[in-house]
Each structure stands twice: as C-alpha cells, then as structure tokens.
C-alpha positions in Angstrom: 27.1 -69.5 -62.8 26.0 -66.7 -65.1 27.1 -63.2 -65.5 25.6 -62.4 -62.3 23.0 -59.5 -61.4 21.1 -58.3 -59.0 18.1 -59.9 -61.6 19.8 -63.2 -60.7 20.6 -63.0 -57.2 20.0 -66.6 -55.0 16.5 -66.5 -53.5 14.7 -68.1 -50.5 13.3 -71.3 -51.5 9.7 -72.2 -50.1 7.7 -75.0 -50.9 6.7 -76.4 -53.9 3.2 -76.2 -54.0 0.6 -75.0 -55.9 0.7 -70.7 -56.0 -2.1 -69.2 -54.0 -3.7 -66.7 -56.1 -5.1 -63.7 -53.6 -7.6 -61.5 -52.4 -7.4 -58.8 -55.0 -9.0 -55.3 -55.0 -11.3 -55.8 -58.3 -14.8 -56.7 -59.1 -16.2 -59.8 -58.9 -16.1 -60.3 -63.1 -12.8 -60.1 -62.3 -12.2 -62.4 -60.3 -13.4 -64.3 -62.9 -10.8 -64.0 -65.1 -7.9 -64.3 -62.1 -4.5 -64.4 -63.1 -5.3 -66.7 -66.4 -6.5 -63.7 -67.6 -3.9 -61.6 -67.0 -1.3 -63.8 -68.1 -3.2 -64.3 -71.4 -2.9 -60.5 -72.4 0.7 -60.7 -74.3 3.7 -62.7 -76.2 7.2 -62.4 -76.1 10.5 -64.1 -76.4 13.9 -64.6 -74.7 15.4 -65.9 -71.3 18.7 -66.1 -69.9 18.3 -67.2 -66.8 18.7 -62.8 -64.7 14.8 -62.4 -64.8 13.4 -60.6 -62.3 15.4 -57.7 -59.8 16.9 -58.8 -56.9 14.2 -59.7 -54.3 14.0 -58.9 -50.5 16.1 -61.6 -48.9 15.0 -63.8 -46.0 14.4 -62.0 -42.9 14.4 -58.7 -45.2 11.0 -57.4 -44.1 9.9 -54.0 -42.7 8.4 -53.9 -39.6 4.8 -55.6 -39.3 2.4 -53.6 -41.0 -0.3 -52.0 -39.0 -4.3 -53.2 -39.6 -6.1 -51.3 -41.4 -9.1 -51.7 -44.2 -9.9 -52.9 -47.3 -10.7 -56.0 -49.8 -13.1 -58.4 -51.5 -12.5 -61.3 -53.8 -10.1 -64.0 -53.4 -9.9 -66.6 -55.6 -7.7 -68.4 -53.0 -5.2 -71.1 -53.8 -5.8 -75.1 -53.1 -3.1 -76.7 -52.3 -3.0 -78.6 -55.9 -0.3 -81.3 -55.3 0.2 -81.8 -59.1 0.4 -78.4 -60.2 4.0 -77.6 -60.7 3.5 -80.8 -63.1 1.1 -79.7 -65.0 2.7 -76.1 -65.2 5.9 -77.6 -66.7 3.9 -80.5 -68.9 1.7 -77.3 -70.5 5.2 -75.2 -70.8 6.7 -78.4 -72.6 3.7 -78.3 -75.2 3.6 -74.7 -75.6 7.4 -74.8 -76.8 7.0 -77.8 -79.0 4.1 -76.3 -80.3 6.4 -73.3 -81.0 8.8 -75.1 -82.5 6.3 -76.4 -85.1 4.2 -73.4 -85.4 7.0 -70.6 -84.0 4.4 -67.3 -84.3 1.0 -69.4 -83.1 3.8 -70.3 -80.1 4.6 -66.7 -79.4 0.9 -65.6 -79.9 -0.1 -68.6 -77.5 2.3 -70.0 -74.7 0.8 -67.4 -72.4 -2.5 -68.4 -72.2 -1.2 -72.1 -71.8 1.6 -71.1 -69.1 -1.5 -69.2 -67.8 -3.8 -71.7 -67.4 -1.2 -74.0 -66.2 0.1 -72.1 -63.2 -3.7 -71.4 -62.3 -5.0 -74.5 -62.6 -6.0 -76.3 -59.4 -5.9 -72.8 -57.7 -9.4 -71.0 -58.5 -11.4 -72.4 -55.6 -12.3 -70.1 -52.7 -10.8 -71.7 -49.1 -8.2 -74.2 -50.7 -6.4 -75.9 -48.2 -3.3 -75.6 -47.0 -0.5 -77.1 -45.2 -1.1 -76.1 -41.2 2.1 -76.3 -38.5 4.1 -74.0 -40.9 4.2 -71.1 -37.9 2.5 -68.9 -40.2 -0.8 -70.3 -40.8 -2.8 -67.8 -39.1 -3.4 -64.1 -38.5 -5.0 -62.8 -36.4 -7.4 -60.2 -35.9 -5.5 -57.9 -34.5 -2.3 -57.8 -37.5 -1.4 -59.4 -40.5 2.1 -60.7 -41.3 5.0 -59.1 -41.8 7.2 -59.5 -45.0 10.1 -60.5 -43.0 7.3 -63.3 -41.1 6.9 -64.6 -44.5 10.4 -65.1 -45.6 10.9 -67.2 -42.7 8.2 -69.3 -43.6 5.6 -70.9 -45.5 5.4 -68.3 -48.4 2.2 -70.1 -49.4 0.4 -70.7 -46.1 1.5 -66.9 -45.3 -0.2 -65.9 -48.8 -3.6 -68.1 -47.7 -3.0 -66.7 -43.8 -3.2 -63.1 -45.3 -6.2 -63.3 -47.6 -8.3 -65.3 -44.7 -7.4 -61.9 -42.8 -8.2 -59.5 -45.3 -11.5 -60.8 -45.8 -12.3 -60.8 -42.0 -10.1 -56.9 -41.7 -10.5 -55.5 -45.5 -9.5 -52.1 -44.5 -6.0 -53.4 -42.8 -3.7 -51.3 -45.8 -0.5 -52.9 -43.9 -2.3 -56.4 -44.5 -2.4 -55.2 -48.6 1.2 -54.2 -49.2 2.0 -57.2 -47.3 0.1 -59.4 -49.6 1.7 -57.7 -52.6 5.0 -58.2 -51.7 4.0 -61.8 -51.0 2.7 -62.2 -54.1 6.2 -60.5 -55.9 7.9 -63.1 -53.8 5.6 -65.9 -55.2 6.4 -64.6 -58.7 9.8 -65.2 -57.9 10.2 -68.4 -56.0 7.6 -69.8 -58.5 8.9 -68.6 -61.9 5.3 -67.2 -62.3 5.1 -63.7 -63.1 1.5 -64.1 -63.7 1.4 -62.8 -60.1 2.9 -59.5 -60.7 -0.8 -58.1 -62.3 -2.1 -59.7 -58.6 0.6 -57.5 -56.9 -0.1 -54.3 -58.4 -3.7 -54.6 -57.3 -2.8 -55.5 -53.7 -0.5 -52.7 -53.8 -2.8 -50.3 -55.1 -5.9 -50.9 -52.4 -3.3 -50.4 -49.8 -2.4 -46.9 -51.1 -6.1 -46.4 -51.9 -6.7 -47.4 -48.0 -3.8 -45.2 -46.6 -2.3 -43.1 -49.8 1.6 -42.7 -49.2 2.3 -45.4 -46.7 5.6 -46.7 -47.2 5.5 -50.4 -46.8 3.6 -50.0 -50.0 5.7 -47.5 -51.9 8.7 -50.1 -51.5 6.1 -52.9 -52.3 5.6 -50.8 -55.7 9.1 -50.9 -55.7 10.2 -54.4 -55.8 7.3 -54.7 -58.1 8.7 -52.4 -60.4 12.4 -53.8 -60.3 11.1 -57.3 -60.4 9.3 -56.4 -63.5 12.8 -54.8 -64.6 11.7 -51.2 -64.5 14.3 -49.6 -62.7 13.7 -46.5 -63.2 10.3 -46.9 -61.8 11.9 -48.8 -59.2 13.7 -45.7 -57.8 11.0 -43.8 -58.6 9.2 -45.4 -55.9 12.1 -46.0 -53.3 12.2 -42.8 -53.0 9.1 -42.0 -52.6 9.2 -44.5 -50.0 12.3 -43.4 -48.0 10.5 -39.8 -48.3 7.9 -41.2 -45.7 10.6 -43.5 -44.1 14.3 -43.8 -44.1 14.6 -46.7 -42.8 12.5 -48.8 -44.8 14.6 -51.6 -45.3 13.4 -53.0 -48.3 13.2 -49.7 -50.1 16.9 -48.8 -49.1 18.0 -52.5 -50.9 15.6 -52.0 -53.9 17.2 -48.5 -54.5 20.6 -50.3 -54.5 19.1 -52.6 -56.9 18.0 -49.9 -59.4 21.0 -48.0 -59.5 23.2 -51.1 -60.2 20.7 -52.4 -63.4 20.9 -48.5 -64.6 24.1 -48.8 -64.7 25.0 -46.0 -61.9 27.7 -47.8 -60.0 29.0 -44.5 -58.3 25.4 -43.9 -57.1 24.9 -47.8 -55.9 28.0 -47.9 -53.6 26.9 -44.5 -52.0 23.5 -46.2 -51.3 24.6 -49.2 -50.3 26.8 -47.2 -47.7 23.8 -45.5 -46.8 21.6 -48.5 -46.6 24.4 -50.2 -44.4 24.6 -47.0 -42.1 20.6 -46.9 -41.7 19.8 -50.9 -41.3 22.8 -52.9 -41.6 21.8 -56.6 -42.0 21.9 -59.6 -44.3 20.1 -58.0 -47.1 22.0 -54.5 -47.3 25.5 -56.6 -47.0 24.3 -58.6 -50.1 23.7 -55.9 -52.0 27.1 -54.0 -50.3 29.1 -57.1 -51.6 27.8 -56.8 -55.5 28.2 -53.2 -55.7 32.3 -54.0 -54.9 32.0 -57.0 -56.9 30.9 -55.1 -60.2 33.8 -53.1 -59.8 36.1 -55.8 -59.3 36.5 -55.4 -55.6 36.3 -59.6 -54.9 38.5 -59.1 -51.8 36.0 -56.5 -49.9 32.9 -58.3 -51.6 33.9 -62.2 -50.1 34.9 -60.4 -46.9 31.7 -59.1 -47.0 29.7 -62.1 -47.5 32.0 -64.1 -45.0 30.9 -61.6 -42.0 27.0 -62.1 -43.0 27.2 -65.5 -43.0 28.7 -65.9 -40.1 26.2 -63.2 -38.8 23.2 -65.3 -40.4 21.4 -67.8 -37.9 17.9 -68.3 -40.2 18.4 -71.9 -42.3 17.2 -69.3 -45.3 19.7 -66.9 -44.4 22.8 -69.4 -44.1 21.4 -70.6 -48.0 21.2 -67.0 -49.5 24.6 -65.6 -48.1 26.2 -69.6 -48.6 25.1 -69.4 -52.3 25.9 -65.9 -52.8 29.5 -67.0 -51.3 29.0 -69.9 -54.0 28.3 -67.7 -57.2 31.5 -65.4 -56.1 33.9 -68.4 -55.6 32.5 -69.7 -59.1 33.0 -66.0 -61.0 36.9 -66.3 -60.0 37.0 -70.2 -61.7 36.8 -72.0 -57.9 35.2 -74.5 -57.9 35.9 -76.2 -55.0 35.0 -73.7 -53.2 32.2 -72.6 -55.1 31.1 -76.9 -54.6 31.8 -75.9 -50.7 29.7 -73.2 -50.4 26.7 -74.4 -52.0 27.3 -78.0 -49.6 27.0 -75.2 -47.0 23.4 -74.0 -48.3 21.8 -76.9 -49.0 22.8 -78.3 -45.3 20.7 -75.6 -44.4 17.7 -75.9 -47.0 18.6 -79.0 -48.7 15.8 -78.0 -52.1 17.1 -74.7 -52.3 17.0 -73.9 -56.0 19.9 -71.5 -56.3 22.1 -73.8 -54.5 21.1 -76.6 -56.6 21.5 -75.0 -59.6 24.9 -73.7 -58.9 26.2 -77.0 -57.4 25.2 -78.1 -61.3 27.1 -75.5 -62.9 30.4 -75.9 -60.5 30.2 -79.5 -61.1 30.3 -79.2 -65.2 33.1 -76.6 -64.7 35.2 -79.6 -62.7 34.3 -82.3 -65.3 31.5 -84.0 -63.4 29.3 -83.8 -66.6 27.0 -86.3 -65.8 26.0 -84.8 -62.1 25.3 -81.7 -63.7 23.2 -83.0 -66.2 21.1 -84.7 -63.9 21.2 -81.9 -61.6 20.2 -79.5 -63.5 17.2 -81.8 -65.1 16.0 -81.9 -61.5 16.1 -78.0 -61.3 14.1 -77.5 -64.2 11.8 -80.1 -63.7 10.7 -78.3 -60.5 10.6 -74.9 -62.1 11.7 -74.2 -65.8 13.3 -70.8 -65.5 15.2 -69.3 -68.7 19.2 -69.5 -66.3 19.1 -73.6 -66.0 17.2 -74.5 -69.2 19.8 -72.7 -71.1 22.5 -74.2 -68.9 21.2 -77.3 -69.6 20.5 -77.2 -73.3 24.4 -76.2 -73.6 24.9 -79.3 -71.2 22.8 -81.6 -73.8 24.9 -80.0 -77.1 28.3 -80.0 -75.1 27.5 -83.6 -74.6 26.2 -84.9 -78.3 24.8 -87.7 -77.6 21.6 -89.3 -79.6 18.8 -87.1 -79.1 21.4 -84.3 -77.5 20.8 -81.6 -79.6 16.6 -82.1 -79.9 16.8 -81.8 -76.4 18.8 -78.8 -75.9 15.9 -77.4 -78.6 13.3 -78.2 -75.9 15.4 -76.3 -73.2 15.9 -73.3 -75.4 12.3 -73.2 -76.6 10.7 -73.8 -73.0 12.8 -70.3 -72.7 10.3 -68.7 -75.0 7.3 -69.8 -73.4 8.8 -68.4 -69.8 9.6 -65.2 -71.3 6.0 -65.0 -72.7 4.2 -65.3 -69.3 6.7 -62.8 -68.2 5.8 -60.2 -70.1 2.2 -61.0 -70.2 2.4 -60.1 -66.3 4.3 -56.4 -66.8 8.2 -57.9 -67.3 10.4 -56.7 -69.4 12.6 -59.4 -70.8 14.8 -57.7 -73.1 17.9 -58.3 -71.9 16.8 -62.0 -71.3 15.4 -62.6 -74.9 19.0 -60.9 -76.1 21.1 -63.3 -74.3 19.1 -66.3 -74.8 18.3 -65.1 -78.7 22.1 -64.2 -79.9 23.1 -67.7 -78.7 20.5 -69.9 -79.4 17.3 -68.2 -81.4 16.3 -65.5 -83.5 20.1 -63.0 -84.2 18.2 -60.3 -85.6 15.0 -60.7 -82.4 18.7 -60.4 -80.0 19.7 -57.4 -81.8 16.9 -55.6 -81.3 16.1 -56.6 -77.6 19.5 -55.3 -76.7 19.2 -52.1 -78.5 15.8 -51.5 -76.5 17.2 -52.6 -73.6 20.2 -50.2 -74.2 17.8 -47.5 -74.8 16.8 -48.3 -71.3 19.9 -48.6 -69.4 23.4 -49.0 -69.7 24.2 -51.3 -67.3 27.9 -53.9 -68.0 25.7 -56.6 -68.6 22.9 -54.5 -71.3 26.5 -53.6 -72.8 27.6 -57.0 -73.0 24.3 -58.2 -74.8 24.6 -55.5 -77.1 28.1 -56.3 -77.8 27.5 -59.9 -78.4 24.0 -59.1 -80.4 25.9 -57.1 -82.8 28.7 -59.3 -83.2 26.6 -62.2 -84.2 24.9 -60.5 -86.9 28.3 -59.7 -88.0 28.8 -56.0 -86.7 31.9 -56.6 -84.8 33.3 -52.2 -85.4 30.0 -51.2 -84.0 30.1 -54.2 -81.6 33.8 -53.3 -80.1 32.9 -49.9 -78.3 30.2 -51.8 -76.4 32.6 -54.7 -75.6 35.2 -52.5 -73.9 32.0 -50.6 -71.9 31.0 -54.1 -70.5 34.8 -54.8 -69.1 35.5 -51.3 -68.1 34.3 -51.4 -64.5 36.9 -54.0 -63.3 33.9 -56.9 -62.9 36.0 -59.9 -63.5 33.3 -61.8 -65.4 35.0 -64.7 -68.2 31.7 -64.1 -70.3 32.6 -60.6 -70.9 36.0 -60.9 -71.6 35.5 -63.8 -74.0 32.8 -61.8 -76.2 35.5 -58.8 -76.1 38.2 -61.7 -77.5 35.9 -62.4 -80.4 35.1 -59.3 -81.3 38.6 -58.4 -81.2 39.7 -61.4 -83.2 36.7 -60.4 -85.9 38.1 -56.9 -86.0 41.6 -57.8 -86.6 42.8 -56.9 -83.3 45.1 -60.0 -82.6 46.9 -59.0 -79.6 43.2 -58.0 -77.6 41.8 -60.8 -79.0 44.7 -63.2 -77.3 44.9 -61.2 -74.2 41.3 -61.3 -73.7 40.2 -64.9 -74.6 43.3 -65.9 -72.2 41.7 -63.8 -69.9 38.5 -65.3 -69.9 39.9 -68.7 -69.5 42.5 -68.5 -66.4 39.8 -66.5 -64.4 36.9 -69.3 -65.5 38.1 -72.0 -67.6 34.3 -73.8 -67.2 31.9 -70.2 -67.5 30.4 -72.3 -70.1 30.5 -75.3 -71.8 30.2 -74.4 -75.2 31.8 -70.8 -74.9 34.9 -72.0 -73.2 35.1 -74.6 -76.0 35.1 -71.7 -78.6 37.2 -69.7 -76.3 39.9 -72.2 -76.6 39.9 -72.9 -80.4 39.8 -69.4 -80.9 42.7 -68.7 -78.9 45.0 -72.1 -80.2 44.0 -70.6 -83.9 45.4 -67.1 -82.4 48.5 -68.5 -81.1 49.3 -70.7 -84.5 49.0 -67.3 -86.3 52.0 -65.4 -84.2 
C-alpha cells in the first residue's frame, strides 16, 4: 500500500449503485442544476490515491439524531443499474480527451465526471433496493449515522430524504443526511456530493444553530475536503456542545495528524479513547503510534479491535487496517492474511481488494494484481489504484503497457477535477501523482501550497520529492530528513531521502537509506523499488 494517512484510511464498502442525490435546502432553480452543476464550477489536477480525510468508520455514529424541521427539494436518486459504467466510460473520455487536448481536459472533465455520476439520478422517488434494514424511517426519527454504516448507505440516503420531506424541520434528520452524503463522497469516489453536504449541514444549523451532530458533520466535511484546519475548527466547536461526540473526537484526531501535530494527535486520541473507546477511536489510536514508529503498540492495537469487532464492516475496516500495517513493515503474507480476513467478511470490500493487489505484486504474483486491480478501478477509478495500476502496466512492458498506464495516470486528472469542483483540495494528491507521472513544475507548486498549509511527514515527503525531480536536491534534502524524522517506518520516504542523498553527494545516506527502504519493503512499488535497487548496486560498485 501507499504511504498511508488518515486521507487513505480503508473504508466501509456499500453497494455499488447509482448515488442518491438528496433533499437539499435550496430553491427549486436549484434543484435544477443538482450536483451537475456544482461539480461543473472548477478544474484541477493530481491524485495519488490519500483523497479525502479519514471517514467515520462503521458503527462510528453519534447517537440518533432527534426530529426536528426543515427541507424541500430532492432530486432523489433511481437506482440506475448502469451508472457506475457510465461514470467510468465518461471519466475514460474525459482523460483521453485530455491527453489530446490537455487544457480543454482540465477546463472540462468536471462537467463530464459531473454529468456522469448524475446521470440516471435526477428523478424524484427513484427506487430503491427494499430488505436492506434501513429502508425506512419513520415519523417519529430519522437514522442515525452509525444505522447507516451498518447498512444500505444508499437506501439510508433515499430512507432519509422520504423523511425529510414528510418531517422538514427534523435538524437531526439534516446532519444525518450530510454526513450520509460525505460518506457517499467517499465510498463513491464522488465528491460532487460534498456541495450537497454543506447544504444539509447548513439547514440543520439554520433549524437548531449549534447542535453538535452537525458541527462534527461540518467537520468530516471539512477534513474530507482536506481542510484541516477547518476541520478542528469545527470539532471543537462540536465537543464545546458535546464531549462525547464520537465522531468529532475521531475527526479531531484526524486534523491534528494531516497538520502535522503529532504530540497534539496522541493526546487526543488518549482523550478520545478515555471518552468513547471503540473501533473508530482505536483506529485512529493505532496511526497516531504508527506515525511515530510505534508498530508494536499500533498492531497490538488493531489486534484488540478486531477481536473486539462483531459487525462484517467492522471485521473488514480493522482486518484491512491490520493489512496496510503488515504491508508497511514488507509482510506480505500477512498483509495477504489479513485482507483474506476482510473480504470473508465483505467479500467487495474495496480497500481489501485493492490491498490484496498491491501485497500480491510485492510477492511476485504480477498477473493477480494486475487483474485485481483492473477490477478495482473498473468499479470506482480513484487516483491510489489507477496509479498502482499504471506502475503495474509500465513495470510489466508489454504491447500497449505503457499507453495504458497513460490512461490510468490521466483518468487521475479527471478524479482530481471533480474533486475540487466539489470543495477538495487535492494538492498533495496532484503533487504525488504529478512528480511521478505528469506535469514536475504543476508537482512543485502543489506541494509548496500544500506546505504552506501544513507540514504534515507526508506534505514533507511531496515536497521533497517535487523538488528533487526538478532537480533541487540541496533545497530538497531538509524536507527529506523532516518526512523520516518522526520514526514512521515508511520505504517511500526513505527511498526519496536515498536519492536525494545520492544527487547531493551524500554516499553513505544515500546507501543507508535506499537499503533502508528495501529490507523494510522490498515491493513499496514496482517501479521505485526497481530504481531503488539500481541506485543502490551503482552505490555499492562506487565504494
């Protein structure tokens, strides 16, 4: 797996279908405009595959909301069996488009990503799949979050929205939605929901103004959307009304770690674990020791919540959490054990799937990643596997091998461009993605804002490796040593510290890190590990 980050954490898979699209609180012309609409209003590159914060867990959920009032429209979701082909098919175009016509690409794949997620979800009363356990709501309540993430995410969304319009003053009903929709963004790849979350968020505060289910709605919104800071703005403000709030206690964890303030994440994860100990706080308890290279406490961690976990999307989160640790340390049978583990328990988990893929390149089993991963991204094209999978395609070099890894890396750009048309900021995506396989001088100036932002290891790490490919290794070296100073044992950082050491003229770093890199994760990447190894035979041949 990649670096990983609370941005890339596993997440509860639902079902596949089409994305409802919500009652919202705004007028009726705009309703007519929906989430195409939204989604239409910007450009932008990137993708590496840590979009998005980390996201309430299953079972993560507050306690049910209260009814209270509010609503109107709702363009409602059918159930649009063919629309996560039709969102990939339009994504496909948009990039090949791009590649022909790269700035009508970043002008456009918005509007087409838009329109493809949408389409087959405008009409009002779309069915949807009934015997889910959460295909109504009645009267007297709407769902919790923690109801949804046990199941039907989509029948929950359509459950909520048939109650809204019956209760439209029920402001527990609205921050549930908005969470539900932040969730959708999420399982979905479709962050042309975040613009429907902030409204559902907002009626509920307009309904009851500092209610807490949705100050930490606003603040999962926020992190999703990779603004952290406003993230903890809004935690607090929700732990201000309500200390235990579950989900605001987990998103403040989240903030802290993507600012980069590990001291202040491990006394809020102690904090969290005091107030509501439970599979989402120990998560987040396990990555805060895990960033500073604590992997005894952290897998000790995750052992006790998985034993702990009884919910099928609990045993796949913690089993594939479990997975991405074993992987990080180079153990892949383990890591191939763990996400067996998940996917007995949700067998189209995405996370697991994915990361069975990557653990299976790292062992040699080439060809079962390959066609793993294919099956990931044909489901849902996220920036993480389509740049796994391009490396796959080049690694291999077969006929057609390196066109194909183009498609991956473009369909990247058309991602990050519905991303930030809904609110995301995808800097530290479009860095990654860029400095490898795109624009060097579009990477160097993502990580610099993204920098500017936060200094998180891994915004160090991009910054590191930005500079160094547009061949400023001194300025590059500071921000090397930042990203490995923590103790995260992470082979990506330690092999962008060994080249930039070995373009500096420091020999002896360069061997000791590059060596580094490779006994901890001799598979973190099928193309850097190959580079990691001529680098270091080159090295050695020099003493």
């Amino acid at each position: 797996m990649p670096p990983r980050t609370t941005d890339s954490t596993p997440e509860r898979r639902d079902d596949d279908r089409a994305p409802s699209t919500g009652p919202e609180p705004e007028t009726a012309g705009e309703r007519e405009g929906g989430a195409a609409a939204g989604a239409g209003a910007g450009s932008g590159k990137g993708g590496d595959g840590t979009s998005g914060a980390r996201p309430a867990e299953p079972g993560a959920g507050d306690t049910a909301p209260t009814p209270s009032p509010a609503g109107e429209d709702g363009d409602e979701g059918g159930e649009g069996g063919d629309d996560t082909d039709q969102r990939v098919a339009a994504m496909r175009r948009a990039a090949d488009g791009g590649r022909r016509w790269r700035a009508l690409h970043l002008a456009g794949c918005a509007v087409l990503l838009a329109v493809a997620v949408t389409g087959g979800a405008v009409a009002l009363g779309g069915g949807q799949d009934g015997g889910t356990g959460v295909d109504a709501v009645s009267a007297a309540g709407a769902l919790s979050p923690g109801d949804l993430a046990r199941g039907d995410l989509d029948a929950g969304i359509a459950s909520l929205q048939k109650h809204l319009r019956a209760q439209p003053r029920d402001f527990g009903g609205w921050s549930t939605l908005g969470v539900a929709y932040v969730e959708q963004a999420r399982t979905k790849g479709d962050p042309s929901r975040y613009p429907q979350a902030e409204r559902a968020l907002r009626r509920s505060l307009d309904l009851e103004p500092g209610n807490d289910q949705a100050l930490a709605g606003q603040a999962a919104l926020a992190a999703a959307r990779h603004d952290f800071p406003g993230a903890l703005n809004h935690a607090d403000r929700a732990l201000k009304q309500n200390p235990y709030n579950e989900r605001a206690l987990c998103t403040r964890i989240d903030a802290l770690v993507e600012l980069g303030r590990y001291d202040d994440a491990a006394k809020a994860a102690d904090t969290a674990d005091d107030r509501r100990p439970g599979v989402p706080v120990f998560t987040r308890y396990a990555y805060v020791h895990e960033l500073r290279g604590d992997v005894r406490t952290a897998r000790s961690v995750l052992e006790r919540a998985l034993g702990s976990a009884s919910a099928p999307a609990d045993v796949a989160y913690v089993a594939t959490s479990l997975g991405q640790l074993a992987w990080n340390q180079g153990e892949y049978k383990t890591a191939l054990g763990h996400y067996a583990r998940a996917l007995a328990a949700d067998d189209a988990y995405l996370p697991a799937l994915e990361g069975r893929a990557r653990a299976q390149a790292a062992s040699g089993d080439r060809a079962a990643a390959v066609t793993g991963l294919e099956q990931v991204v044909a489901r849902f094209p996220l920036p993480g596997p389509l740049v796994a999978l391009g490396e796959l395609y080049e690694d291999r070099g077969a006929d057609g091998d390196r066109a194909k890894a183009g498609d991956q890396y473009a369909l990247v750009d058309a991602w990050t461009a519905l991303a930030r048309a809904g609110g995301a900021n995808t800097d530290l995506e479009t860095a990654l993605a860029a400095a490898d396989h795109g624009d060097k001088e579009e990477a160097l100036r993502s990580a610099r804002a993204e920098w500017d932002r936060r200094h998180s290891v891994h915004t160090a790490d991009a910054l590191a490796w930005a500079l160094h490919v547009n061949g400023r290794d001194e300025e590059a070296l500071p921000y090397a040593r930042r990203a490995t100073a923590t103790g995260y044992r992470n082979a990506v950082f330690l092999y962008h510290r060994g080249v930039i050491e070995r373009a500096t003229g420091d020999e002896r770093g360069a061997r000791t890190h590059l060596k580094a890199a490779l006994d901890l994760n001799p598979g973190f990447s099928p193309l850097g590990a190959r580079e990691a190894r001529t680098a270091l035979k080159d090295l050695e041949g020099n003493r």
